[in-house]
Each structure stands twice: as C-alpha cells, then as structure tokens.
N, C-alpha and C positions, 0 to 999 in steps of 0.2 A: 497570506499564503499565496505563491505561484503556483501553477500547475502546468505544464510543457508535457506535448505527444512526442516520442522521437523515435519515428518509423513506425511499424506495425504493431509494435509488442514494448514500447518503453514508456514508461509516464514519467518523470523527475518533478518533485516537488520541493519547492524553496520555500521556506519560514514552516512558522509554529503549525500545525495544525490544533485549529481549538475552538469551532464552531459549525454545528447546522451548514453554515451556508456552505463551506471549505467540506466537511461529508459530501456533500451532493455534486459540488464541484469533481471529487475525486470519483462518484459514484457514475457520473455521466461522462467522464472521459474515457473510465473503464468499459462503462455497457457500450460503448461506441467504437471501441479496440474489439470488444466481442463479436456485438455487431457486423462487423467488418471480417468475420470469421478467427480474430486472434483466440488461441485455446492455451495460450503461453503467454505471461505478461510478467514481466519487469519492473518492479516498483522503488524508485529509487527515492529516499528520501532524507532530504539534504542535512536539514540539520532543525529539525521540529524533534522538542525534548516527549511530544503527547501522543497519542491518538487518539479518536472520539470513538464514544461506546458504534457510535453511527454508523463511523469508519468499519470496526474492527468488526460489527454483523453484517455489514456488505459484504465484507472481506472472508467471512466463513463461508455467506452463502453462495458465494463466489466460487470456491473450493470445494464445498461438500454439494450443494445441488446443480452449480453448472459445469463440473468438472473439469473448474479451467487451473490450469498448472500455474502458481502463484510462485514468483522468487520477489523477495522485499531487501533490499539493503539499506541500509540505515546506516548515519554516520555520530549518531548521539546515544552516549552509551546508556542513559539517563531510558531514553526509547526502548532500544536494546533488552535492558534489567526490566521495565515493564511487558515487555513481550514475553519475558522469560519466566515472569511472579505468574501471569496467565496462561503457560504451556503453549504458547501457542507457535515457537520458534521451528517447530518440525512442520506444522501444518501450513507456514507460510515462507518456509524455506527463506528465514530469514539468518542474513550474517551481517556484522558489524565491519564497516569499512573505516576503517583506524584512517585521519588524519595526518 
C-alpha cells in the first residue's frame, strides 16, 4: 500500500489495504491533516478491494467523536458492496468512482 497527502484535506491511497501496519499508516496521516486543523478530509482510495476492521474504527471514531467531516471515494466496487453490507456509506460519505 501507498499513501500520498495532497494539500490540506486529501489522502489518496494506492494498493490493497490489508494490514496493521497500512491501518496506522492511514491513521497517522490522517491525525496529522487534523492536527494541522483539517475538519474536512478526502479519502480517495484507489483500488484496494478491503478495509481493515483497524481502518474502519479509526474511521468512525474520526466521525462520531472528532467531528471531522469524512468524504471516502473508492474505485473498487468489491470495496464499495462491503461499505454498504456494514451501513456505513452515509456515515463516510462514501461514492463509487466508476473507471
């Protein structure tokens, strides 16, 4: 997995995500966009078919106790259908960006 900052509020992430160490990766580029006062952040994610349970409790507690405004895009539908079996497509303002 890549992970790339792009400006104040963007993270784009390249490959699978599918381990510990890729969670924390993601978890520390985000607290560090927060950090830096972002209250709005952009999660683009390229073409990783998974998320980790890791990922996806950062990512609530991100939303629900630091009230930062989450938009996620994703371009694997595979991704996508698993955000959607979990409910979780309204709470991370997530859409599917078709190829």
């Amino acid at each position: 997995m890549l992970i790339e900052q792009s400006g104040n509020r963007e993270v784009i992430i390249t490959g699978n995500i599918k381990s510990v160490d890729d969670s924390i990766l993601i978890k520390n580029t985000i607290n560090d966009l927060v950090a830096q006062g972002s209250r709005s952040i952009h999660l683009k994610i390229k073409d990783s078919l998974s998320l980790t349970s890791t990922a996806i409790g950062f990512l609530m507690k991100l939303v629900h106790q630091q009230r930062v405004q989450l938009m996620v895009s994703v371009e694997d539908r595979r991704l996508y259908a698993l955000l959607e079996d979990l409910c979780l497509l309204e709470v991370f303002n997530v859409r599917l960006v078709e190829q």
